[in-house]
C-alpha atoms as a printed R data frame, in Angstrom:
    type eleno elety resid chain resno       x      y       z
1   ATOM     1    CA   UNK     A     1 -68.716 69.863 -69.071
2   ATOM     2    CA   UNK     A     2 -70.284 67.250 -71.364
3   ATOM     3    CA   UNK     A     3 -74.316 67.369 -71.065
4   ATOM     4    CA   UNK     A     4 -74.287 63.276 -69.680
5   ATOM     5    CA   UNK     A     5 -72.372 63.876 -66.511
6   ATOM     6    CA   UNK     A     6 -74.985 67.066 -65.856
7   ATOM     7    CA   UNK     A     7 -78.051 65.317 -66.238
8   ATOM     8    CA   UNK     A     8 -76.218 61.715 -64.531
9   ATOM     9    CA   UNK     A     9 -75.217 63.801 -61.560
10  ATOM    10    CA   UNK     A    10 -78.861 65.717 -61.748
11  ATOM    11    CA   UNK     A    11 -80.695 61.913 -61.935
12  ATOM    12    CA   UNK     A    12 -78.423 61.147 -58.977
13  ATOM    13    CA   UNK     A    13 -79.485 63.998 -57.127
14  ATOM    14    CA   UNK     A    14 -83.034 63.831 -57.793
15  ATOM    15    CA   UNK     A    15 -83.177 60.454 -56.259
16  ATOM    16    CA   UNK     A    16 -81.628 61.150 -53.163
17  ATOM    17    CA   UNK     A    17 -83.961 64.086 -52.923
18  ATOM    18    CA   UNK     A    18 -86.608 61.448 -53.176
19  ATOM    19    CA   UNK     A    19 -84.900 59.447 -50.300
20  ATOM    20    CA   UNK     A    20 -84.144 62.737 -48.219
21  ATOM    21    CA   UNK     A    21 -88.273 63.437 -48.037
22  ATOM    22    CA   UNK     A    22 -88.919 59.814 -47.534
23  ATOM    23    CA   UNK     A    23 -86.172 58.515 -45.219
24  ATOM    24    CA   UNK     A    24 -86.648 60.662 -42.347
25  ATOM    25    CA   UNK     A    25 -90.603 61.052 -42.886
26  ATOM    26    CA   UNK     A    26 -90.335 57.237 -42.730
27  ATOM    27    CA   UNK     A    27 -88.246 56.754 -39.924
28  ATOM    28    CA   UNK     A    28 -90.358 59.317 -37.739
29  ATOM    29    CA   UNK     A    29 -94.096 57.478 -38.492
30  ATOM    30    CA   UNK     A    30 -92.025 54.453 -37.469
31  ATOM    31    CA   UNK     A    31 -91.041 55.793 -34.396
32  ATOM    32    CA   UNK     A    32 -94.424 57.064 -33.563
33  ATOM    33    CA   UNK     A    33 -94.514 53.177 -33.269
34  ATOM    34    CA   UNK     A    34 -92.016 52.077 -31.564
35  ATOM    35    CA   UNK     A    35 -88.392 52.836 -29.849
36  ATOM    36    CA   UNK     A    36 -86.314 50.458 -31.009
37  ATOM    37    CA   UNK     A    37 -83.228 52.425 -32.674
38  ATOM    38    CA   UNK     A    38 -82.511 49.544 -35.229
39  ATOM    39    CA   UNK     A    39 -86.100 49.231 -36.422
40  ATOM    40    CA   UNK     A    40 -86.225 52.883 -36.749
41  ATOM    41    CA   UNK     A    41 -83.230 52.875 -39.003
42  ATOM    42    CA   UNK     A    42 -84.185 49.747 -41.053
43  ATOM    43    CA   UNK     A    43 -87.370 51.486 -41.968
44  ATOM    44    CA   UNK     A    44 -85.027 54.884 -43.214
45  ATOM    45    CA   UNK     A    45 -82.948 52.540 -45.675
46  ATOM    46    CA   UNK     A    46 -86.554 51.165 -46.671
47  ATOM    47    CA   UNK     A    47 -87.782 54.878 -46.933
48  ATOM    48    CA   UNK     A    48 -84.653 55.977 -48.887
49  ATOM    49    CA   UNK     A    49 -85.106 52.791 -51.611
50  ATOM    50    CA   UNK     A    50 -88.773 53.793 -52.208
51  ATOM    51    CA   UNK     A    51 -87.898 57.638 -52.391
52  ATOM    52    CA   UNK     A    52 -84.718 57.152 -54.119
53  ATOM    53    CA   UNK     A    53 -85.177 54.932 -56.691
54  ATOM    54    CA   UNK     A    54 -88.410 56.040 -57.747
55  ATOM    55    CA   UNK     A    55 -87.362 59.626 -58.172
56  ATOM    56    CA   UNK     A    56 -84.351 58.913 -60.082
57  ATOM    57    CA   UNK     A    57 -86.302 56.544 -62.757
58  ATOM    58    CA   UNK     A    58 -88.630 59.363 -63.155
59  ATOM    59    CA   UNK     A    59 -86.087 61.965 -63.539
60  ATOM    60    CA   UNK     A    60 -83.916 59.475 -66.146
61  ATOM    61    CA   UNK     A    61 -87.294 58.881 -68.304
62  ATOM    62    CA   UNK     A    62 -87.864 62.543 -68.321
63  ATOM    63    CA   UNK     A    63 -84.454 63.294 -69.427
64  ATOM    64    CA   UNK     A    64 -84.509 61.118 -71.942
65  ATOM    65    CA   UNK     A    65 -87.876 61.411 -73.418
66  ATOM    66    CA   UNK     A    66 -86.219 65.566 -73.691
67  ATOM    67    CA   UNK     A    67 -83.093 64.133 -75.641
68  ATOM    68    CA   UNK     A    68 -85.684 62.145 -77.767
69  ATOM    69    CA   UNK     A    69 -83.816 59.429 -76.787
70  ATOM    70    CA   UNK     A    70 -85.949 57.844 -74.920
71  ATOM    71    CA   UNK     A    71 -86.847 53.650 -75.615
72  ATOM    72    CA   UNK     A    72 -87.293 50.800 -74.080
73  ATOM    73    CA   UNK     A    73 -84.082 49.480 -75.234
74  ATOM    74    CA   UNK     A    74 -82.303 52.410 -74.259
75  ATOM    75    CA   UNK     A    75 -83.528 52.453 -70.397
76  ATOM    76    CA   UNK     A    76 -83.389 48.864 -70.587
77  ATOM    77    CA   UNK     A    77 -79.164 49.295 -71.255
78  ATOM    78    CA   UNK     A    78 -79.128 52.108 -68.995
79  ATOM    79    CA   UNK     A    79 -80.414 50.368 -66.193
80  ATOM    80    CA   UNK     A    80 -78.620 47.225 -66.900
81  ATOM    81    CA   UNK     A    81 -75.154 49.723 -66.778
82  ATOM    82    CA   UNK     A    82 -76.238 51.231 -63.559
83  ATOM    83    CA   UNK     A    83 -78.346 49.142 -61.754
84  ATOM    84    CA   UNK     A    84 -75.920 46.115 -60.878
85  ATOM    85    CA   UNK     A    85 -73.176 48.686 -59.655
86  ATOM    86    CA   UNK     A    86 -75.711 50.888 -58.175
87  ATOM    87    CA   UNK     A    87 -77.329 48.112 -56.039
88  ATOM    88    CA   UNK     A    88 -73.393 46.682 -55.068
89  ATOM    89    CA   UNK     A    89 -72.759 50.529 -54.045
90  ATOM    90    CA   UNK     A    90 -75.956 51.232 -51.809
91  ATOM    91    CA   UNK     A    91 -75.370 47.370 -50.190
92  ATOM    92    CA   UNK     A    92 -71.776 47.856 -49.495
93  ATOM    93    CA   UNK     A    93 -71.683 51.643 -48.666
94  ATOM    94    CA   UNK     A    94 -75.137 53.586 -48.712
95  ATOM    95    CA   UNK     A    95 -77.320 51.364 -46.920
96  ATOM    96    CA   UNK     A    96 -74.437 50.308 -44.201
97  ATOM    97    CA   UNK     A    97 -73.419 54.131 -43.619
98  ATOM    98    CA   UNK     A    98 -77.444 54.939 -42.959
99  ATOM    99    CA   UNK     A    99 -78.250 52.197 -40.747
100 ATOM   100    CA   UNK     A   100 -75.895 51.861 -38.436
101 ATOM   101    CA   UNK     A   101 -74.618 55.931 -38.382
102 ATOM   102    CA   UNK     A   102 -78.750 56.851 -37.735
103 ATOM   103    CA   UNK     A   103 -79.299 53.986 -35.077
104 ATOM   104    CA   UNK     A   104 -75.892 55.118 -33.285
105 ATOM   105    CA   UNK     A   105 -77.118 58.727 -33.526
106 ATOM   106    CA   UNK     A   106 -80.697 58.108 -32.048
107 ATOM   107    CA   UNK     A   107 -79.413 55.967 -29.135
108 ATOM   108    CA   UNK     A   108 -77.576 59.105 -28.561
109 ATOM   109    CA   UNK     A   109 -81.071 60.565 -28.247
110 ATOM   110    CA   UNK     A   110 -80.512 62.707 -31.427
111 ATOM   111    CA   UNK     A   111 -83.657 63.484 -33.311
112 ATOM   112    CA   UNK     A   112 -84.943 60.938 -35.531
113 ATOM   113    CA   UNK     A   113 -85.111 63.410 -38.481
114 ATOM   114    CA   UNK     A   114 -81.959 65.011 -37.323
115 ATOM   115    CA   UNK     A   115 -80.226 61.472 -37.119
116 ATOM   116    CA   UNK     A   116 -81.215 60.007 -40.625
117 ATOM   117    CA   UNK     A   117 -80.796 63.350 -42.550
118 ATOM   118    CA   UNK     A   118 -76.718 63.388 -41.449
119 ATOM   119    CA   UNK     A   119 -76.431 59.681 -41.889
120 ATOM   120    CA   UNK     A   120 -77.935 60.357 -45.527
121 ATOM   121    CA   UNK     A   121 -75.783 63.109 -46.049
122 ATOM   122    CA   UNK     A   122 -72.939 61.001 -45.049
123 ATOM   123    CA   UNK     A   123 -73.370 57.406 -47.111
124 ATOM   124    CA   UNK     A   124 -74.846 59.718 -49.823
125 ATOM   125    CA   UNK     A   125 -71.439 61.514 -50.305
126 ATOM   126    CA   UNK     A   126 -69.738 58.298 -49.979
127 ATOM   127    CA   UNK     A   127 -72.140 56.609 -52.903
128 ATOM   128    CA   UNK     A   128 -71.997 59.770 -55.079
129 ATOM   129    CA   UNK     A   129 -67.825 59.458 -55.503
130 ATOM   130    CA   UNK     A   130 -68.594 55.951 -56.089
131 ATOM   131    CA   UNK     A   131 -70.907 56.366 -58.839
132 ATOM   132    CA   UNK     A   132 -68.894 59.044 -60.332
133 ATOM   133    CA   UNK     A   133 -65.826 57.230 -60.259
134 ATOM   134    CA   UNK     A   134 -67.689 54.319 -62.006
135 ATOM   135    CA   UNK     A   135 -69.250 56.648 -65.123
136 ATOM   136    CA   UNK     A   136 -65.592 57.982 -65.829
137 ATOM   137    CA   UNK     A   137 -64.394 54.338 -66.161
138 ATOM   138    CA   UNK     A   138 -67.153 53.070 -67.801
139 ATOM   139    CA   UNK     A   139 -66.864 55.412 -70.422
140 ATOM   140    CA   UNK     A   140 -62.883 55.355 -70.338
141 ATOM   141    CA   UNK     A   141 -63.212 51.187 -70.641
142 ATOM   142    CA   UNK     A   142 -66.139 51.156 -72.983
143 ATOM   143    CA   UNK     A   143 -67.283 54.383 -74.144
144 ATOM   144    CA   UNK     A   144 -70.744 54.114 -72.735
145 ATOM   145    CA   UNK     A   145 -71.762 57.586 -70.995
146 ATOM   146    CA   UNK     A   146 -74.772 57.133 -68.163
């Protein structure tokens, strides 16, 4: 297994481990708040931006500052590979899969943590063969690894 797709995949994880703390610790303050199942679940896709994407920045600086690979221009090309189709992903699949999966599971009066953590789980699998499935044609197509 080629050391890119570990430390991709690892990035990837490490950011929804970001949104996995952040989501549902989001989503409960909210609902300290307020009932409203929708508003609840709009603040776990805003908890799960903050946690995810900062996380996985962190964790692709840190990788690459250990390759001594890290520059501006070289995040700068990484993120212009992976943000577009990571943002069309988590708008047509992530986000989607989280809101409307966690508000259908707390207006089954499921627990708010309980309720975001298997929608995560869910649109997270969902996004992770996407992303996947992009990096092996990106490189097949182009030859750039993420």
């Amino acid at each position: 297994m080629e050391k890119s797709f570990f430390n991709f995949n690892k990035q990837i994880l490490a950011g929804e481990a970001g949104a996995w703390v952040s989501a549902p610790l989001i989503a409960w303050i909210v609902s300290r708040f307020t009932g409203v199942a929708a508003t609840i679940s709009a603040y776990a896709v805003i908890g799960s931006i903050i946690g995810g994407s900062g996380v996985w920045l962190a964790m692709r600086v840190h990788d690459r500052k250990a390759q001594h690979a890290y520059s501006f221009k070289n995040l700068a090309t990484d993120v212009a590979y992976f943000t577009p189709v990571a943002f069309i992903f988590t708008a047509l699949v992530y986000y989607p899969v989280l809101f409307f999966l966690s508000e259908k599971l707390i207006l089954g009066d499921h627990y708010i943590i309980v309720s975001v953590l298997v929608s995560q789980f869910i649109a997270f699998s969902l996004f992770f063969m996407l992303l996947n499935a992009y990096r092996y044609f990106l490189k097949k197509f182009t030859g750039k690894a993420l």
